[in-house]
Steps between C-alpha positions, in 0.01 A plus 500: 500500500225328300262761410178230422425427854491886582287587216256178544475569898367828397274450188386243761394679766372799305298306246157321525601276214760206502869599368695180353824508392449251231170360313295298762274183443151637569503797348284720771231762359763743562870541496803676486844291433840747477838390369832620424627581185798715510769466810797738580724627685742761483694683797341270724174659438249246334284556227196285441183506219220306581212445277150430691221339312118567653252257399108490561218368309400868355694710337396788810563281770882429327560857467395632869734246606768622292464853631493351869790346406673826331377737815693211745815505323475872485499500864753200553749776545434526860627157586871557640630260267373694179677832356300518151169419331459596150217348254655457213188364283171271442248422336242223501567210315243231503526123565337302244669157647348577854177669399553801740573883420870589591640817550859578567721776637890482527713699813864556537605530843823571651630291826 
């Protein structure tokens, strides 16, 4: 089971910003874009970290979506398909080569 469409579906339809997967071409106001940076799998029970940046063009705006965005995958453990949620970290981290405040959390969920 891919584990993307599940979390995107649900970022989607809990958010009031767009959620990419990857960088798009007009950058809106406001964003969030998620990705995958550590995959496993042991037992048959999968293991995932994803790292989700939050961008606006204030710093405020960029973190209130980054705690929107921490609350929801708090919660994501009520989807069936989830067993675990943990945050394992963020900060914000700002984009000089975009020209927008970035904020980022990472979450380890189990599968």
């Amino acid at each position: 089971m891919l584990i993307e469409p599940i979390v995107l579906n649900y970022l989607k339809a809990n958010m009031d910003v767009p959620i990419y997967l990857d960088m798009p071409d007009n950058l809106p106001k406001k964003f969030v874009i998620f990705t995958i940076v550590d995959r496993g799998r042991k037992n048959f029970i999968n293991h995932v970290t994803i790292e989700f940046h939050s961008y606006a063009e204030k710093k405020l705006d960029a973190a209130e979506i980054d705690e929107r965005v921490r609350m929801l995958m708090e919660d994501i453990i009520l989807l069936p398909e989830i067993a675990a949620s943990r945050l394992g970290g963020g900060n914000d981290l700002n984009d000089p080569q975009i020209n927008k405040y970035r904020y980022r959390c990472y979450f380890n969920l189990t599968y």
